[in-house]
C-alpha positions as a Python dict, from the first residue, in 0.01 Angstrom:
ca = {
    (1, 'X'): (0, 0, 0),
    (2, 'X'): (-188, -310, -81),
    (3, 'X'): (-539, -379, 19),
    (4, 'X'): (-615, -695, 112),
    (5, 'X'): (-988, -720, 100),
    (6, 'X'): (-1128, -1056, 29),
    (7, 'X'): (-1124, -1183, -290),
    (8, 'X'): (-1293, -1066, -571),
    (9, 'X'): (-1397, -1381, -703),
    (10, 'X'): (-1427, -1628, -452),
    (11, 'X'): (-1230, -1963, -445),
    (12, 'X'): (-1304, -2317, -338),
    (13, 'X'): (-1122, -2617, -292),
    (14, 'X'): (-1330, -2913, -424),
    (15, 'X'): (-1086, -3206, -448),
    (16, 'X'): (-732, -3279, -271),
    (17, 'X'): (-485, -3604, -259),
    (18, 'X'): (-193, -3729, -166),
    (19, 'X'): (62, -3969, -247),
    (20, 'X'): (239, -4189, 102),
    (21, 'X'): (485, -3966, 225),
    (22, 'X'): (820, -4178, 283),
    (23, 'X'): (1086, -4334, 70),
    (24, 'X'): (1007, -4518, -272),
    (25, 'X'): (1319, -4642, -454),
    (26, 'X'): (1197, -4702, -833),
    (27, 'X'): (945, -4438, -801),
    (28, 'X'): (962, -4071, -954),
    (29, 'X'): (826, -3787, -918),
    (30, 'X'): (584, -3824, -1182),
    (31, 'X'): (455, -4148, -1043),
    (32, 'X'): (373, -3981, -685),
    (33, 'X'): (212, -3730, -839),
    (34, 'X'): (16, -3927, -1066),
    (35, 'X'): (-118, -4123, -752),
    (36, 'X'): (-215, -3786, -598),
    (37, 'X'): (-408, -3684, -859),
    (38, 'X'): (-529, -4027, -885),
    (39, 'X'): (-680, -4013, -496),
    (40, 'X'): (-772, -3604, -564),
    (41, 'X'): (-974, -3715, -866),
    (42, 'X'): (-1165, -3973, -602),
    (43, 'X'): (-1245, -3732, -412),
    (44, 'X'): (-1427, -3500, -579),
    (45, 'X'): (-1775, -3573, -491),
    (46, 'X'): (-1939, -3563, -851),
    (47, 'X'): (-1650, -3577, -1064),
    (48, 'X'): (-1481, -3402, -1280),
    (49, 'X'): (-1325, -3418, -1678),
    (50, 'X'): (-934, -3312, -1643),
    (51, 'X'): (-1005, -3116, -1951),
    (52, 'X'): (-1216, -2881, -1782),
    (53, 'X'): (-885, -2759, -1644),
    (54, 'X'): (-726, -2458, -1754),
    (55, 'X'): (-375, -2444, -1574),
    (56, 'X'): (-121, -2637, -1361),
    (57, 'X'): (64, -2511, -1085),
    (58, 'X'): (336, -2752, -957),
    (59, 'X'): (544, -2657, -662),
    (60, 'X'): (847, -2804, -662),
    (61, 'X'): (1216, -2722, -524),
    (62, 'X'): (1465, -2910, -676),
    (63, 'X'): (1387, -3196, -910),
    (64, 'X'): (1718, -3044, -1087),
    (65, 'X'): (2001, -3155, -820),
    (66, 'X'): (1734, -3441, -659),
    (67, 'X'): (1662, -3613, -956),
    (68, 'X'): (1895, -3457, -1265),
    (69, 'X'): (1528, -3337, -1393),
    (70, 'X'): (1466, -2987, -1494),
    (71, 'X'): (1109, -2835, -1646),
    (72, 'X'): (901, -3076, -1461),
    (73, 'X'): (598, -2891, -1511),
    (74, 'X'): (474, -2970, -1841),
    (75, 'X'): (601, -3319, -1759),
    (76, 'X'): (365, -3340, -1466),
    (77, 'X'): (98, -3187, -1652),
    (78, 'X'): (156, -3488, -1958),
    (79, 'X'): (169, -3777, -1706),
    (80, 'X'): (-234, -3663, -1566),
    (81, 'X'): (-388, -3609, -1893),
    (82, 'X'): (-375, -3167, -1910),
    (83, 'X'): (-162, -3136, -2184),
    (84, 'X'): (-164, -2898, -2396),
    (85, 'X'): (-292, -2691, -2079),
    (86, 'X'): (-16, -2436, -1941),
    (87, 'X'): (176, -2540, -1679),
    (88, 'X'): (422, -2357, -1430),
    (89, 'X'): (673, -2469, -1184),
    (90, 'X'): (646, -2236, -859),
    (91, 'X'): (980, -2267, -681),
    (92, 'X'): (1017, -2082, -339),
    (93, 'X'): (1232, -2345, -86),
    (94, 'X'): (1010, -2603, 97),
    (95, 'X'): (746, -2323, 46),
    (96, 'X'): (730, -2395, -315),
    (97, 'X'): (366, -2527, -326),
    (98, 'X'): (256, -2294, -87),
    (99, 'X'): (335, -2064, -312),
    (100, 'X'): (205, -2253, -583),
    (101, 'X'): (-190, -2269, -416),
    (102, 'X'): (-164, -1890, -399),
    (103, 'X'): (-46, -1827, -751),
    (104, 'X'): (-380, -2076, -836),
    (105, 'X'): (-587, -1893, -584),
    (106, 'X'): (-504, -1541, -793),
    (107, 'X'): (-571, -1673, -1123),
    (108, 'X'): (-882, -1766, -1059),
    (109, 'X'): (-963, -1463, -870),
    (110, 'X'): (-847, -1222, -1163),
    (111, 'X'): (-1051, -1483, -1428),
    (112, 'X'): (-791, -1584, -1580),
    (113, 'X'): (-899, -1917, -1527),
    (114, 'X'): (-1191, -2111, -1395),
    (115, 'X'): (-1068, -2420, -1266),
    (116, 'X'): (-675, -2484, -1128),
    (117, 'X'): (-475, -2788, -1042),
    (118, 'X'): (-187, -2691, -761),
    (119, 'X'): (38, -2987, -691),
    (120, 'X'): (372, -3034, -473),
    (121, 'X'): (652, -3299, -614),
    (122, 'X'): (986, -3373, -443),
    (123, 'X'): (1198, -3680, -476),
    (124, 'X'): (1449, -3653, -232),
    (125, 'X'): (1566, -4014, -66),
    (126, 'X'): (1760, -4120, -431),
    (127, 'X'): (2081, -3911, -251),
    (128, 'X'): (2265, -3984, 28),
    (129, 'X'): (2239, -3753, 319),
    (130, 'X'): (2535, -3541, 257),
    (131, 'X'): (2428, -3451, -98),
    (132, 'X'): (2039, -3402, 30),
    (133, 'X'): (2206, -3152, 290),
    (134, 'X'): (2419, -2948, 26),
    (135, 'X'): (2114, -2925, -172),
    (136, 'X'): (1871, -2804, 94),
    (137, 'X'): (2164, -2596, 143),
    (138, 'X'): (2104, -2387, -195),
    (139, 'X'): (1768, -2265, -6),
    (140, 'X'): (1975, -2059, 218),
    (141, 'X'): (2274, -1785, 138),
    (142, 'X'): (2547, -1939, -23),
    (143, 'X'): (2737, -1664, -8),
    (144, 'X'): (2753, -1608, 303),
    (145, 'X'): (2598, -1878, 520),
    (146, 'X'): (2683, -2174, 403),
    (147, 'X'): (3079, -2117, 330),
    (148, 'X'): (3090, -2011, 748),
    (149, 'X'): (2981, -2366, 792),
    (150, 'X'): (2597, -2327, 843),
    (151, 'X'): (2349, -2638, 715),
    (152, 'X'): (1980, -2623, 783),
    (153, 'X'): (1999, -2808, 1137),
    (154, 'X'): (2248, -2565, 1257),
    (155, 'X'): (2009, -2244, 1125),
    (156, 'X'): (1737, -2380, 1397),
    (157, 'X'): (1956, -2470, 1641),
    (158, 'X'): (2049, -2095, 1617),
    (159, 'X'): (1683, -2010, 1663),
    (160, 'X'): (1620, -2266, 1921),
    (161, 'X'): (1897, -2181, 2158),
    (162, 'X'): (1784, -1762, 2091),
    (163, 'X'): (1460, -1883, 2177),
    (164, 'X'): (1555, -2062, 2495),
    (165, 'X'): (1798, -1780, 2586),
    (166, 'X'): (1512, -1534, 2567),
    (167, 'X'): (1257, -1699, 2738),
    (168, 'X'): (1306, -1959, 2904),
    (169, 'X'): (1287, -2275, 2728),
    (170, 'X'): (1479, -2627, 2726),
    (171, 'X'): (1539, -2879, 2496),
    (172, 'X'): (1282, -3104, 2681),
    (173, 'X'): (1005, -2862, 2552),
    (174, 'X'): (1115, -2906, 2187),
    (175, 'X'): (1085, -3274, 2266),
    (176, 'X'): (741, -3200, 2355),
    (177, 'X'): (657, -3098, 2047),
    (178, 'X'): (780, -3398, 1930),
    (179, 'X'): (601, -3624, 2079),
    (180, 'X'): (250, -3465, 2022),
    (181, 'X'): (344, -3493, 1611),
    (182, 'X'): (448, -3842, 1682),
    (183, 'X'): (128, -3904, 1830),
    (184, 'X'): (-106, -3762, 1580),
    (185, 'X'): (129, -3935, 1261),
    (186, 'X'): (100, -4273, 1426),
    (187, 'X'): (-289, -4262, 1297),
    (188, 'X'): (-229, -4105, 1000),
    (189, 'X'): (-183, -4396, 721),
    (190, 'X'): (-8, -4145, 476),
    (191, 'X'): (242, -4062, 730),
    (192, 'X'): (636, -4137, 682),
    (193, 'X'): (680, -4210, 1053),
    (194, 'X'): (330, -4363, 1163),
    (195, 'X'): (448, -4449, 1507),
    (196, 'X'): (438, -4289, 1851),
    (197, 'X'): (758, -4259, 2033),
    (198, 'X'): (699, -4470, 2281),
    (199, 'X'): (607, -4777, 1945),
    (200, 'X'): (973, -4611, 1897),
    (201, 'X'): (1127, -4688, 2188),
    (202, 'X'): (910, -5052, 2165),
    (203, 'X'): (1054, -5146, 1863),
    (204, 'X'): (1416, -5077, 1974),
    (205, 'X'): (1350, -5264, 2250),
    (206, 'X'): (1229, -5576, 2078),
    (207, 'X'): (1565, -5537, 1860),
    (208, 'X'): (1806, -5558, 2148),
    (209, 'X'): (1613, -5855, 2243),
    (210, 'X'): (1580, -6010, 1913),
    (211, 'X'): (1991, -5961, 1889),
    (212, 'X'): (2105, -6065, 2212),
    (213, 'X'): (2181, -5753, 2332),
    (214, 'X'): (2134, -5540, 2674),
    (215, 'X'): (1786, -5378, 2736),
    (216, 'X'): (1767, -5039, 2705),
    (217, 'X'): (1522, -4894, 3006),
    (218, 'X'): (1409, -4580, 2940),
    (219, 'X'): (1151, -4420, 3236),
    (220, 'X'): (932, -4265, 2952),
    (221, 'X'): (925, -4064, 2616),
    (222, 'X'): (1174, -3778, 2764),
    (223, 'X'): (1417, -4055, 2894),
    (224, 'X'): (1448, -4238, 2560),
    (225, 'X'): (1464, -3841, 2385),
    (226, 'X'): (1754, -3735, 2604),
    (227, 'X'): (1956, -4094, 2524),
    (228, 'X'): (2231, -3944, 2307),
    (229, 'X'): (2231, -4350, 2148),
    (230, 'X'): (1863, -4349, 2068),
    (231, 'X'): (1872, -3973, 2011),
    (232, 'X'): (2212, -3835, 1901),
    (233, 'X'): (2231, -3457, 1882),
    (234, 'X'): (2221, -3306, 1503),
    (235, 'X'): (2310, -2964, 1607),
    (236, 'X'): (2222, -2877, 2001),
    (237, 'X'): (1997, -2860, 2109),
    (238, 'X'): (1801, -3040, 1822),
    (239, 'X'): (1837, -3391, 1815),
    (240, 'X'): (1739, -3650, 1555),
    (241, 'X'): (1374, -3666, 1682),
    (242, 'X'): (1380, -3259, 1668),
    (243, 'X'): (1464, -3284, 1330),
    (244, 'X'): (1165, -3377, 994),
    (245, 'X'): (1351, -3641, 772),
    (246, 'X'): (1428, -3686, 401),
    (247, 'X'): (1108, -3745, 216),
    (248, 'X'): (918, -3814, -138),
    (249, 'X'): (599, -3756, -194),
    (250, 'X'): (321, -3590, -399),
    (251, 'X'): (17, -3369, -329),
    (252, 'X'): (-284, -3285, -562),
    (253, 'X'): (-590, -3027, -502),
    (254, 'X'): (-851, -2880, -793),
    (255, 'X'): (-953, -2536, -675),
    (256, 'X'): (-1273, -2387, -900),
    (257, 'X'): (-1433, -2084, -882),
    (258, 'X'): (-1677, -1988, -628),
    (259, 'X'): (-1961, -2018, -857),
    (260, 'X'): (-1881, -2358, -967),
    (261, 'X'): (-1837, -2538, -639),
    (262, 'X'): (-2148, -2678, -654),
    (263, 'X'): (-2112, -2864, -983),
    (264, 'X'): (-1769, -3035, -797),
    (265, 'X'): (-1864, -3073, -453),
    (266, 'X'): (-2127, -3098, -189),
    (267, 'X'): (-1914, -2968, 77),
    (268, 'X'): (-1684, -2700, -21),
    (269, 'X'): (-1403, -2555, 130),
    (270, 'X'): (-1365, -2205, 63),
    (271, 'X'): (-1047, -1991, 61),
    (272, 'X'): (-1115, -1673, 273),
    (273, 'X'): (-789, -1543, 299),
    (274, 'X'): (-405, -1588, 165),
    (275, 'X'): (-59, -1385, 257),
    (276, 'X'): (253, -1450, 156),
    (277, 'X'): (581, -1243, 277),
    (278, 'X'): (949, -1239, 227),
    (279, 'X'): (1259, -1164, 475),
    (280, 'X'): (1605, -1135, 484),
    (281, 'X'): (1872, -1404, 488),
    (282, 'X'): (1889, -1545, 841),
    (283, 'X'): (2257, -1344, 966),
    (284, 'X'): (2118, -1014, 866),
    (285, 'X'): (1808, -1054, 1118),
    (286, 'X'): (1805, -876, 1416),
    (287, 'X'): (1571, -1111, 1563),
    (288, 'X'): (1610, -1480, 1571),
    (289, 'X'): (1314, -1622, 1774),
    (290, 'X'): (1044, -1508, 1521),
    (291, 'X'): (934, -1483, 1131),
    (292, 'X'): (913, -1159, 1004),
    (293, 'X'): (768, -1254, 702),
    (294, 'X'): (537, -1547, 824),
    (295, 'X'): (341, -1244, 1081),
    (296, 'X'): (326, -1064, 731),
    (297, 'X'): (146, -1323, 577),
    (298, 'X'): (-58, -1406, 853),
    (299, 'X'): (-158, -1041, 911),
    (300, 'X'): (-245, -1020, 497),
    (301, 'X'): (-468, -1341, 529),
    (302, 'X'): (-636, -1231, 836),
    (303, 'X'): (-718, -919, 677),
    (304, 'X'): (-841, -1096, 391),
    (305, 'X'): (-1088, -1273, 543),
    (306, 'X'): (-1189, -1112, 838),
    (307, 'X'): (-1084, -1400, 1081),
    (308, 'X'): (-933, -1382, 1400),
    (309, 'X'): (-654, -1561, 1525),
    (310, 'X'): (-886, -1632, 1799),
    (311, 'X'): (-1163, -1814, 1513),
    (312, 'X'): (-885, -2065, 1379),
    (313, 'X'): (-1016, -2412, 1510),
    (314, 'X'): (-709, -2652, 1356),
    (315, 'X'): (-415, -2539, 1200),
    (316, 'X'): (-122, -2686, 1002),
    (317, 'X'): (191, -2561, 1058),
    (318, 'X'): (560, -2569, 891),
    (319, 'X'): (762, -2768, 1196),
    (320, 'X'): (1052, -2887, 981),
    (321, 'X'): (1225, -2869, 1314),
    (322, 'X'): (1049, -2880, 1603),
    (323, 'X'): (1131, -2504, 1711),
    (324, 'X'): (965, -2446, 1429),
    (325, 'X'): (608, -2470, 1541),
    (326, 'X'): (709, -2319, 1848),
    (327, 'X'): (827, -1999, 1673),
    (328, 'X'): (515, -2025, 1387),
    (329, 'X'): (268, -2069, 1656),
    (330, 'X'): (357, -1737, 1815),
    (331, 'X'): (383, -1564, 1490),
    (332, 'X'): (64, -1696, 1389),
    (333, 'X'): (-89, -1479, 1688),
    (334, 'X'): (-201, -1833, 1861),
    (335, 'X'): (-13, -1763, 2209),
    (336, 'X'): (184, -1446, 2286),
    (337, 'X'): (590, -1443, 2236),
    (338, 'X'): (790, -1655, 2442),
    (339, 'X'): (406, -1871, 2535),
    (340, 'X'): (441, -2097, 2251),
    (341, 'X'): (668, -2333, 2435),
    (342, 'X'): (397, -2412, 2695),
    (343, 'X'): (141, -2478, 2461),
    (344, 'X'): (224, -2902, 2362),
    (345, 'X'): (368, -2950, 2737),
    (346, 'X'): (3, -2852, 2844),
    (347, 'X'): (-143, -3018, 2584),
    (348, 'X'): (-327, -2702, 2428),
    (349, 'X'): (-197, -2807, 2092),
    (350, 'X'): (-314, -3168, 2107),
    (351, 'X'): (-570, -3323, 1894),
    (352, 'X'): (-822, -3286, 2160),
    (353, 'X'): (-680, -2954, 2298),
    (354, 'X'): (-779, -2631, 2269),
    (355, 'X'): (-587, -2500, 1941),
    (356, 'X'): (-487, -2871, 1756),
    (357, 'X'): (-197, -2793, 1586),
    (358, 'X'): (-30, -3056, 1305),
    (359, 'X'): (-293, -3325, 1351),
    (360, 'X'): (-171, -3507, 1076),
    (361, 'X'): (183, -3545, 1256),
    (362, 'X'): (313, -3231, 1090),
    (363, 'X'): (654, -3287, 913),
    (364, 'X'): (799, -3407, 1168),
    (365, 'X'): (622, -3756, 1171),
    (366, 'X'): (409, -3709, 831),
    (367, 'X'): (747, -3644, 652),
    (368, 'X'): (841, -3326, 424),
    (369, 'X'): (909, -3398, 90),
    (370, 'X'): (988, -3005, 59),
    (371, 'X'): (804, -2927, -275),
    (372, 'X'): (469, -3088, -179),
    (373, 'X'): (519, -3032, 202),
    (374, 'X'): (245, -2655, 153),
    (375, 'X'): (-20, -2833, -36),
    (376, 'X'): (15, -3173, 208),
    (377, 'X'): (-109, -2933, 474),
    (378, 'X'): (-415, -2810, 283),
    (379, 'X'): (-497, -3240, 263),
    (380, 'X'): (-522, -3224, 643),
    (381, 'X'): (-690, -2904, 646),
    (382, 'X'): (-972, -3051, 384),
    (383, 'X'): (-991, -3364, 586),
    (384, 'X'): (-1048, -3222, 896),
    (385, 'X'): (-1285, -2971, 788),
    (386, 'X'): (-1495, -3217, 592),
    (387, 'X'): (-1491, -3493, 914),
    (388, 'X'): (-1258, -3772, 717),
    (389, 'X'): (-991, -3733, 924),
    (390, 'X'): (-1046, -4061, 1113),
    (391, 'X'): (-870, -4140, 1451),
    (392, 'X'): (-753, -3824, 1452),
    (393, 'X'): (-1054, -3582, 1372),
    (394, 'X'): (-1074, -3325, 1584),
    (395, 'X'): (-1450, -3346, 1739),
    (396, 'X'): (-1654, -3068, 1708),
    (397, 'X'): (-1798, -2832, 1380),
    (398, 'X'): (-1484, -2704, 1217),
    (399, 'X'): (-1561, -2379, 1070),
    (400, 'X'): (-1183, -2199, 1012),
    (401, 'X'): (-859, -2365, 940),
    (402, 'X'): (-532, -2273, 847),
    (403, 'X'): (-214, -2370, 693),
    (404, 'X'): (132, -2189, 741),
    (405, 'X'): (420, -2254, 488),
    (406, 'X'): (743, -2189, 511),
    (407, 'X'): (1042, -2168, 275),
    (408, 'X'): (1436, -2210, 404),
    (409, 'X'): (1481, -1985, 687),
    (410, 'X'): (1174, -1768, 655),
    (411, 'X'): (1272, -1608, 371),
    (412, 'X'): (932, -1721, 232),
    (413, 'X'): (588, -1763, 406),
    (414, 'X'): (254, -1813, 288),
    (415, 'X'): (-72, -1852, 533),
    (416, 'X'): (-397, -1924, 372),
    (417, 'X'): (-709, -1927, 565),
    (418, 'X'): (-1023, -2166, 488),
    (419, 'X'): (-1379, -2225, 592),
    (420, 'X'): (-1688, -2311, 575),
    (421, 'X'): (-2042, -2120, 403),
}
């Protein structure tokens, strides 16, 4: 049985960046990450020499079938000045650089190394849709999922209508959801989708006008989401605006050990805790309106760092659909099962709520380029924490934080746990 005390050797975050999240024709994914780094060197607050480095860890899920590139790694590690330092691709689904932060956090921890860069690449827009589907598709079980006619829309649909089944819920409190993202993107200048829905429904507006065409009246936010024009159904009951879109984009952080922080940083943030758990393919779970593995990891990393549920102050979550933060929320031990729902129609997860949850518009509206989607959160995270979150900082002394990463289905989780000392 594994004990997860805190870390032998504490670790800090000292620097993070991150590429525009969105679509970039011409780009690849060595230029986004090379602007990442770019911003994450910035940021550290006295500097640092890249050859003080001792390893790369790159999550990444499918540069392969995206871009026709394999071993991106030690490319990535070329393009920011670290070679001849060793350099690992961490591939786990849109968990990939999730898993990649805790693979730095542990070699630091054991010694191994001193000071890590974690990164998350994914070029995804170069395909058309169908081909970006079939290869999200390889995240789930090809044998038997995907031949019965199963793509990643339709797998949290499945959870979605469980969910409302079970407890209660309707498609307008997905929508919800939704619109709180939408709201906290729209003033994040990174964001793929920086606009509200109702600049959304605006915009469409102005269009019809512009074209000569009839004005579509919409009472408010739910009335344009339930417009099967403006928002067609993917896979019922998530609809377009249910659903995170097709993304590239880059993410950089430097974690050092706990006894250099200083020499990087004036204001470090510390990693107190980290989980990561595994489950099943999705048709052999018995239970379809929660994560086994992403309470796993969340019960590791609380253990790890003697938090509470109850301590976390802003969190970012993995709501690649927008049942998804419904379902991670409850897993996460933030509202009891079948209470998650409730939380963004009464505003507890709002940026000036009681729990803020995806203040930097979450995939949904910040956009998921799947391989850097885990280390995009930890940005936030560090923003937030540090008080350069802008418009959107949450008010208030931000002492615990926490991201939650998820890859495919849940077959993959990681929750890490940061604060303040």
């Amino acid at each position: 049985m594994a004990k997860f005390r805190p870390l032998s050797r504490g670790v800090a975050v000292v620097g993070a960046g991150m590429s525009k999240f969105g679509a970039f024709p011409g780009k690849s994914t060595r230029d986004l990450f090379v602007e990442a780094f770019l911003e994450m060197r910035d940021s550290v607050d006295k500097g640092f020499n890249p050859a003080e480095v001792d390893a790369l860890y790159i999550g990444n899920f499918s540069s392969d079938l995206f871009e026709g590139q394999g071993h991106t790694a030690p490319i990535m590690a070329e393009w920011v000045g670290l070679a001849p330092k060793p350099a690992v691709r961490v591939e786990d689904a849109c968990a990939s650089s999730g898993v990649a932060l805790r693979q730095g956090i542990l070699a630091i921890a054991s010694g191994v190394a001193d000071i890590v860069l974690v990164g998350g690449i994914e070029k995804m827009t170069d395909l058309p849709t169908a081909e970006v589907t079939d290869t999200l598709a390889t995240a789930s079980d090809m044998l038997y999922e995907i031949p019965a006619g199963f793509t990643f829309p339709g797998f949290y649909a499945s959870m979605a209508t469980s969910y409302m089944h079970k407890f209660g819920a309707t498609p307008e409190s997905f929508m919800k959801v939704g619109i709180k993202n939408h709201e906290n993107g729209a003033l994040n200048d990174k964001a793929q989708f920086g606009k509200t829905i109702r600049q959304v429904m605006d915009d469409k507006i102005a269009k019809s006008e512009a074209r000569g065409l009839p004005i579509p009246v919409w009472e408010n936010e739910i009335a344009f989401l339930q417009d099967a024009r403006a928002n067609p159904i993917i896979a019922w009951p998530m609809r377009l605006f249910d659903c995170s879109p097709i993304s590239d984009g880059a993410a950089a952080l430097l974690l050092v050990s706990e006894d250099l922080a200083n020499k990087f940083s004036e204001d470090p943030l510390y990693i107190l805790g980290t989980g990561q758990a595994s489950d099943v393919a999705l048709h052999e779970r018995e239970n379809l309106t929660g994560l086994r593995a992403a309470r796993e990891a969340a019960r590791q990393a609380y253990l790890m760092s003697g938090v509470t549920p109850a301590d976390i102050q802003v969190a970012e979550v993995h709501d690649c659909f927008t049942i998804a933060e419904v379902i991670a929320i409850e897993d996460l031990g933030f509202f009891p099962e079948g209470e998650g729902y409730r939380a963004a129609e009464t505003g507890v997860t709002g940026r000036t709520g009681e729990k803020p949850i995806n203040t930097s518009g979450g995939l949904k509206s910040k956009g998921h380029p799947v391989g850097a989607s885990g280390a995009g959160q930890v940005i936030e995270i560090w923003k937030q924490m540090r008080g350069l979150a802008g418009d959107r900082q949450v008010a208030g002394e931000l002492e615990f934080g926490l991201t939650h990463n998820v890859g495919g289905t849940g077959g993959t989780c990681t929750v890490h746990i940061f604060g303040r000392r």
